[in-house]
C-alpha positions as CSV (number, residue, x, y, z in Angstrom):
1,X,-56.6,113.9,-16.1
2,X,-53.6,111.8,-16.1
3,X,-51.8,113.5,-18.9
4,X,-51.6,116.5,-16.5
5,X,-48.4,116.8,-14.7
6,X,-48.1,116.6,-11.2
7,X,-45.4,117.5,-8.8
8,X,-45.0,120.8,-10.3
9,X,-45.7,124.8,-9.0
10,X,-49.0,126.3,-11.0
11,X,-50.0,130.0,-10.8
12,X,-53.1,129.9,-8.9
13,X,-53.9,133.7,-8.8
14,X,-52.2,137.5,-8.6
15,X,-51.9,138.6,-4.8
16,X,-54.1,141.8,-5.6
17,X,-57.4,139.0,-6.1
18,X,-56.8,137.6,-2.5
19,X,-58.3,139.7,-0.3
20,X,-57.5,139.5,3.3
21,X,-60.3,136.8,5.1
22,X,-61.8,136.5,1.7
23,X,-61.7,133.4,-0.2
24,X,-62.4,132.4,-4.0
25,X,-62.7,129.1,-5.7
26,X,-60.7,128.2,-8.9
27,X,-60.7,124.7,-10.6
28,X,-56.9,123.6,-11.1
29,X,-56.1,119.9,-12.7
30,X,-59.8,119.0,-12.6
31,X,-59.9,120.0,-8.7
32,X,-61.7,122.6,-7.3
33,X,-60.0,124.6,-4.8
34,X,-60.4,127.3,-2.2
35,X,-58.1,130.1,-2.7
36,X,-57.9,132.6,0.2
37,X,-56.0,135.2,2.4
38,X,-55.9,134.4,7.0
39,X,-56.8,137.6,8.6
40,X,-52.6,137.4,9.2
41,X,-52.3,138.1,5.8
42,X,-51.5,134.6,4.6
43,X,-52.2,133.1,1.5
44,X,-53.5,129.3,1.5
45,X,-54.8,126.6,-1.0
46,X,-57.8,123.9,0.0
47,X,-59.5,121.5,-1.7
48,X,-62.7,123.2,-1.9
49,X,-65.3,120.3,-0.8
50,X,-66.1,119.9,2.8
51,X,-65.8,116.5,3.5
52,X,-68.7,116.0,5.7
53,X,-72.0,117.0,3.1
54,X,-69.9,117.9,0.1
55,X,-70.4,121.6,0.6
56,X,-67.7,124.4,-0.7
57,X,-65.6,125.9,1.9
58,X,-65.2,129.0,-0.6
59,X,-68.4,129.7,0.3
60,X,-68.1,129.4,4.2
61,X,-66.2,131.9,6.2
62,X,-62.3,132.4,7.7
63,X,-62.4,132.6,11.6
64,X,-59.5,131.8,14.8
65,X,-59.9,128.4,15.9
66,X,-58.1,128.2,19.4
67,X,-55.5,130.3,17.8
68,X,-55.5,128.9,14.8
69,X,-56.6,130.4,11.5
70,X,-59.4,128.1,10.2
71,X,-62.2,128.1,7.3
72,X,-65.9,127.6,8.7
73,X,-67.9,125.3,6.2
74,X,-71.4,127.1,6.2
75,X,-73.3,124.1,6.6
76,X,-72.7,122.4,9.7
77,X,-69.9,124.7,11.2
78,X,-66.9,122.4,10.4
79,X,-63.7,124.1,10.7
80,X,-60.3,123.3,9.0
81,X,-57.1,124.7,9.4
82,X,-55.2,127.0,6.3
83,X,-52.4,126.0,7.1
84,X,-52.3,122.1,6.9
85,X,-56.2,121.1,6.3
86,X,-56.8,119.5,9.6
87,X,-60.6,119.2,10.9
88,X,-59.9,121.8,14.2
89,X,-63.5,121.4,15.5
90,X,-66.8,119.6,14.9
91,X,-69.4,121.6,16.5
92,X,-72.7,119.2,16.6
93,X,-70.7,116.4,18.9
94,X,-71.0,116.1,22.6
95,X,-69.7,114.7,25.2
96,X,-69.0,111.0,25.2
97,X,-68.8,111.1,21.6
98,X,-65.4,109.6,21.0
99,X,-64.9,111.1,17.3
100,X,-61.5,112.9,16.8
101,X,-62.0,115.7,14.9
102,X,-58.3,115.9,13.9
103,X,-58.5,112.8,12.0
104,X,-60.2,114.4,8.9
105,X,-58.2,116.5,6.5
106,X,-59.1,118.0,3.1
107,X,-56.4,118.4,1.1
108,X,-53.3,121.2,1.5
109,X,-51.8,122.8,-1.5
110,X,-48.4,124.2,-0.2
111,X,-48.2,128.0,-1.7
112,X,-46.0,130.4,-2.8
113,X,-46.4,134.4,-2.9
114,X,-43.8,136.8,-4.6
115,X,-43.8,139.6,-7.3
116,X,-47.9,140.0,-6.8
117,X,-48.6,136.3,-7.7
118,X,-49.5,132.8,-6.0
119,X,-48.3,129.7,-6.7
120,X,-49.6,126.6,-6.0
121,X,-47.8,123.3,-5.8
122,X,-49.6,119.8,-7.3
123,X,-48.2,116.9,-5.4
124,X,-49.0,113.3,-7.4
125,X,-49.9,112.3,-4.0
126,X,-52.7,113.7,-2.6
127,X,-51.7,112.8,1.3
128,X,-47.8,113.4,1.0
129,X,-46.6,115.5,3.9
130,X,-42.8,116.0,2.3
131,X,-41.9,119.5,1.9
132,X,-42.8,120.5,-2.2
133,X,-39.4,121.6,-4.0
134,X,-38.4,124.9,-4.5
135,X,-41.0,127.4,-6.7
136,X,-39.6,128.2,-10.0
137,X,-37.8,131.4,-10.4
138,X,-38.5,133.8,-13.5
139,X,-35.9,136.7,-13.3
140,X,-38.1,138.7,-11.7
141,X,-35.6,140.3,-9.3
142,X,-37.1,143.6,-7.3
143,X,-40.6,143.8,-9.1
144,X,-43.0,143.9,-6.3
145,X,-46.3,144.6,-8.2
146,X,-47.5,144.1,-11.7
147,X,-48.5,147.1,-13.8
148,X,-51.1,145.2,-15.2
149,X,-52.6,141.5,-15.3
150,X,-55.0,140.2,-18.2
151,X,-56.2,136.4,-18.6
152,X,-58.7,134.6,-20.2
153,X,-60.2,131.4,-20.5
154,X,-59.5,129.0,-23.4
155,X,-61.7,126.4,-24.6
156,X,-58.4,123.9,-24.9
157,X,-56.4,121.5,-23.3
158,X,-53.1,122.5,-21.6
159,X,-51.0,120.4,-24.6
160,X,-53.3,122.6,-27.5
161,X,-53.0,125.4,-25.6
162,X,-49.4,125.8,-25.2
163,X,-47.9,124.7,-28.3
164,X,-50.4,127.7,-29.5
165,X,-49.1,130.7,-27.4
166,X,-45.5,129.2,-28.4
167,X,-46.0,129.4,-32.1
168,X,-43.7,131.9,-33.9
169,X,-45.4,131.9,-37.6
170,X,-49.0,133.3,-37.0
171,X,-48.0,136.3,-35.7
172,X,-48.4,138.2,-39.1
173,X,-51.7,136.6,-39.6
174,X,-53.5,136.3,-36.4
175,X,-51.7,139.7,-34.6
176,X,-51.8,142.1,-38.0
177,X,-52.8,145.2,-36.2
178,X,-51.3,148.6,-37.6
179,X,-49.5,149.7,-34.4
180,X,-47.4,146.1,-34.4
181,X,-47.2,143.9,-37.3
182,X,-49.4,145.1,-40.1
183,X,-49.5,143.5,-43.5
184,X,-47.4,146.2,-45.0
185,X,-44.5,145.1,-43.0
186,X,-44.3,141.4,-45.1
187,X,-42.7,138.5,-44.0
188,X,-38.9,138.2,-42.8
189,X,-36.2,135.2,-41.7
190,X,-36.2,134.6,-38.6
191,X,-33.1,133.1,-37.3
192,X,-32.7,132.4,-33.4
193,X,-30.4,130.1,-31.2
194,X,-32.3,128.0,-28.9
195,X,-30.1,126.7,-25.4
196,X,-32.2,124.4,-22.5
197,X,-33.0,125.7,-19.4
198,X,-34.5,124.5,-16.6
199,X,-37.2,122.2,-17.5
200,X,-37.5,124.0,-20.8
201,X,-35.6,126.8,-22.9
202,X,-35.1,129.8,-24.2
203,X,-34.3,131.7,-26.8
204,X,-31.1,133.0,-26.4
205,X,-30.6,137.1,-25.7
206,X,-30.9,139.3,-28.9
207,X,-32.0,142.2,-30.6
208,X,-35.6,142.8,-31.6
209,X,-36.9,142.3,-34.8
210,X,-36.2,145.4,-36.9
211,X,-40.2,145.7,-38.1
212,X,-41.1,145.4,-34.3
213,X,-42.1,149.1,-34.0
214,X,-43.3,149.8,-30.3
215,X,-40.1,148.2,-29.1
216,X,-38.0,151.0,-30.6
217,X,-40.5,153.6,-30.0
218,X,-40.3,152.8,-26.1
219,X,-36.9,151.4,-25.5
220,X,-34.5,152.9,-28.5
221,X,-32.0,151.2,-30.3
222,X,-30.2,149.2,-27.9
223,X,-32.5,147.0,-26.9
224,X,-32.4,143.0,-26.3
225,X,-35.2,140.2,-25.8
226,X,-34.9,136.7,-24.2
227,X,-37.4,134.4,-24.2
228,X,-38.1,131.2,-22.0
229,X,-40.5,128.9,-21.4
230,X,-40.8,125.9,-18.8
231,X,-42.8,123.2,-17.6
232,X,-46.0,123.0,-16.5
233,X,-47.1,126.5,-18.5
234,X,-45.0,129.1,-17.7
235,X,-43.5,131.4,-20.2
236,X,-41.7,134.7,-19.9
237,X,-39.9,137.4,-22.4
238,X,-37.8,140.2,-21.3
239,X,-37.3,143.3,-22.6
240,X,-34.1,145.5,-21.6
241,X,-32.4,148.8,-23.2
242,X,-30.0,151.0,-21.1
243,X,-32.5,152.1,-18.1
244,X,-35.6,150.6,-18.8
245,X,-36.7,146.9,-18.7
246,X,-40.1,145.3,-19.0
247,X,-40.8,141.6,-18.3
248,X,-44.4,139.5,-19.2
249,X,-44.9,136.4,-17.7
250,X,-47.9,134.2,-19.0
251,X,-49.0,131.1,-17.1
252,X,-50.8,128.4,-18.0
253,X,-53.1,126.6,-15.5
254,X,-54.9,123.9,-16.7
255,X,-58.6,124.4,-14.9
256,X,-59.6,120.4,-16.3
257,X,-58.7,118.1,-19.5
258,X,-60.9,121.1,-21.8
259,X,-60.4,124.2,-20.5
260,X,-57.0,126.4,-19.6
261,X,-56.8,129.7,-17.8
262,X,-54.4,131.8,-19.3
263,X,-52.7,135.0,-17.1
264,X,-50.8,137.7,-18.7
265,X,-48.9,139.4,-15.3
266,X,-46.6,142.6,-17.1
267,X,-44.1,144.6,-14.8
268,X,-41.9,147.4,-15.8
269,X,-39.5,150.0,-14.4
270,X,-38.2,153.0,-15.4
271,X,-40.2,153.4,-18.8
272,X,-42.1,156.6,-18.0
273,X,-43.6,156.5,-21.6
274,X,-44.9,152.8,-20.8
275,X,-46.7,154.2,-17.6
276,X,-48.7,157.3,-19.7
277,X,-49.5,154.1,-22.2
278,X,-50.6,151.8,-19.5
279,X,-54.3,153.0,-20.3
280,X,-53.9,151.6,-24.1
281,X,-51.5,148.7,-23.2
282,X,-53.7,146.7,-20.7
283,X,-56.7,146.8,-23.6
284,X,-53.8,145.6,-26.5
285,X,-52.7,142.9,-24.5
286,X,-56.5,141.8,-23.8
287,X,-56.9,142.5,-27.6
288,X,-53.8,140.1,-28.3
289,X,-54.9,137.0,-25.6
290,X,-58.5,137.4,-27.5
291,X,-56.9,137.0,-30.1
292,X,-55.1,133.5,-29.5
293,X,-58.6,132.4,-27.8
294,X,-60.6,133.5,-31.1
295,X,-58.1,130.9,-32.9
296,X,-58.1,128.3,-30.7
297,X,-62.0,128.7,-30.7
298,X,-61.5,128.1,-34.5
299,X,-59.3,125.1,-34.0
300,X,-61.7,123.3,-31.8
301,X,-64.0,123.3,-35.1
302,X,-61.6,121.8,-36.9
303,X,-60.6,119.2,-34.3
304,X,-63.9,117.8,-33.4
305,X,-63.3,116.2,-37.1
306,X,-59.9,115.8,-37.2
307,X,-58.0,115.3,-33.8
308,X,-54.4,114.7,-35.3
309,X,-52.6,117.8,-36.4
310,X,-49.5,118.3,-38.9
311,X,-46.2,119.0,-36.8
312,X,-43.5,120.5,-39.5
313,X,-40.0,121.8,-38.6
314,X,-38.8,124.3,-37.9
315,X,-41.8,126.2,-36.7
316,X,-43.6,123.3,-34.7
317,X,-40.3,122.4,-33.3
318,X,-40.8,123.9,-30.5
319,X,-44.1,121.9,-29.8
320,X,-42.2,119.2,-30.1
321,X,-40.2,120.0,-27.6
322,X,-42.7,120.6,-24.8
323,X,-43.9,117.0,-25.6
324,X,-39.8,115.6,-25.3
325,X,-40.1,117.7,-21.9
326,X,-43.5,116.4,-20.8
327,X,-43.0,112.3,-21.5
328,X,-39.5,113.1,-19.5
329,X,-40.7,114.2,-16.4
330,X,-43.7,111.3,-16.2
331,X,-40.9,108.8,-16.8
332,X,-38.4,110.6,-14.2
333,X,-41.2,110.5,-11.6
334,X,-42.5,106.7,-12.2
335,X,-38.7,105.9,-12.2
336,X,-37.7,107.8,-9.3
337,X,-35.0,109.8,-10.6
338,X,-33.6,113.3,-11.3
339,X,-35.2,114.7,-14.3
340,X,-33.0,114.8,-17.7
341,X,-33.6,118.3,-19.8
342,X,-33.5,116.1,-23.2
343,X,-33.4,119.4,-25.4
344,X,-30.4,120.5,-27.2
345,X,-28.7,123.5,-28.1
346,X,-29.9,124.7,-31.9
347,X,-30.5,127.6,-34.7
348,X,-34.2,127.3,-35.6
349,X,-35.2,129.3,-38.9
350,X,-39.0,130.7,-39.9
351,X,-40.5,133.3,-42.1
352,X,-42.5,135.3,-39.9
């Protein structure tokens, strides 16, 4: 695991799965963890292993603890608090049993809830107690709650993963459907103007590719895109014409070194015609995450023979990138120091 990054906010799961004093149990960097909602209405994170017996908290229970909000390990009644992971009560000790409860911890992830999703912050040290740094911030402005969330498994590491979902030249072969890019429509130049951004970057603000069809039929001519991407997993693309603006934001969470949950979380506003097409939308986006998973699924077979892939410019430039950006913040961490965005400013050019 130790070419996963640490010290870095991970989506962990949408606000709609975390039901109020319900909990659920998710694998993130090779842990697993306790995901849950306090009867308060709090979300929290937990490593999900009682320390006593080894048993999952997830599938224990959330109950007050002299005030405190606590989850009940269903074997032998432990309790540890949401908030901070402190042992609040040992139930089988009596008196003259000089054992302090208080001294046992499992670990805290520090969490993060806005715009209908939780984040979960990865600290390289497992018993820090600093405060984690701010959660990244996607543009997201007033949406409150997505219109629609998709994800899927892939059988791939975070690095594989990644550099697939950024790829810019398989789109006419791997996403050739009719209603969006079907053979007819051929290949064209691309040409876009990349600038760095915070731990990543983005393709500069322009105007849609003229063969991208639904993007005129819903938003009309005057219509711009950004794209951006940042470190761990996170990238997002934007979509605004005069009134209407749509934004998808697809996060990456590495579950171990082989396996990477992929969420889709899509908001819009003011795009009537988008909300009468929600029905068909949610299954296209499924169809298109399938899609990338069906191809990774395809790579795998090719990688269990051959592990080192062809890089090319200026279509796997990009990949290169997140590498640049991932070597760069190991180093800034071992070395103490402020993290240096080493990506430049550029044109990149592709048939696509």
């Amino acid at each position: 695991m130790t070419d996963l990054l640490k010290d870095l906010w991970y989506f962990a799961a949408t606000s709609r799965e975390l039901k109020r004093g319900e909990m659920l149990r998710r694998e993130i960097l090779g842990e697993p963890v306790v995901l849950g909602r306090d009867r308060e209405g709090r979300a929290f994170a937990l490593r999900d292993i009682c320390p006593h017996r080894a048993v999952p908290l997830s599938a224990g229970r959330i109950v007050d603890t002299n005030g405190a909000q606590s989850v009940e390990c269903p074997y032998h009644g432990w309790r540890f608090g949401v908030a901070d992971g402190v042992c609040r009560q040992i139930p089988s000790l009596v008196e003259g049993q000089a054992y302090e409860a208080n001294r046992i911890k499992v670990r805290h992830y520090p969490t993060h809830e806005a715009n209908g999703i939780v984040l979960a912050f990865v600290a390289a040290d497992a018993r820090a107690l600093h405060e984690p740094p701010p959660p990244p911030v996607f543009e997201l402005g007033d949406f409150r709650t997505p219109k629609f969330v998709i994800h899927r498994i892939f059988a791939a590491t975070m690095d594989n993963a990644v550099v697939g979902l950024m790829d810019p030249a398989h789109v006419p072969y791997v996403h050739d459907q009719w209603w969006w890019r079907p053979p007819s429509a051929g290949k064209k130049l691309k040409q876009k103007r990349f600038v760095p951004r915070e731990r990543g970057w983005a393709i500069e603000r322009h105007a849609p590719s003229s063969n991208s069809l639904p993007y005129r039929i819903l938003f009309g001519r005057q219509v711009t895109t950004e794209i951006s991407f940042m470190l761990p997993g996170f990238r997002w693309e934007v979509v605004e014409g005069e009134k209407a603006r749509l934004f998808t934001l697809t996060c990456l969470t590495p579950e171990n070194e082989n396996s990477t949950r992929i969420t889709q979380v899509t908001y819009w506003k003011n795009a009537p015609l988008l909300d009468a097409l929600k029905p068909i939308l949610t299954p296209a986006g499924r169809k298109f995450l399938d899609q990338d998973g069906d191809m990774v699924d395809l790579q795998n077979e090719g990688l269990r023979y051959s592990p080192s892939m062809l890089w090319i410019d200026d279509i796997d430039v990009q990949a290169k990138w997140y590498l640049k950006l991932k070597r760069e913040w190991t180093k800034s961490r071992e070395e103490g120091r402020e993290f240096v965005n080493p990506i430049e400013a550029t044109v990149l050019k592709w048939m696509s």
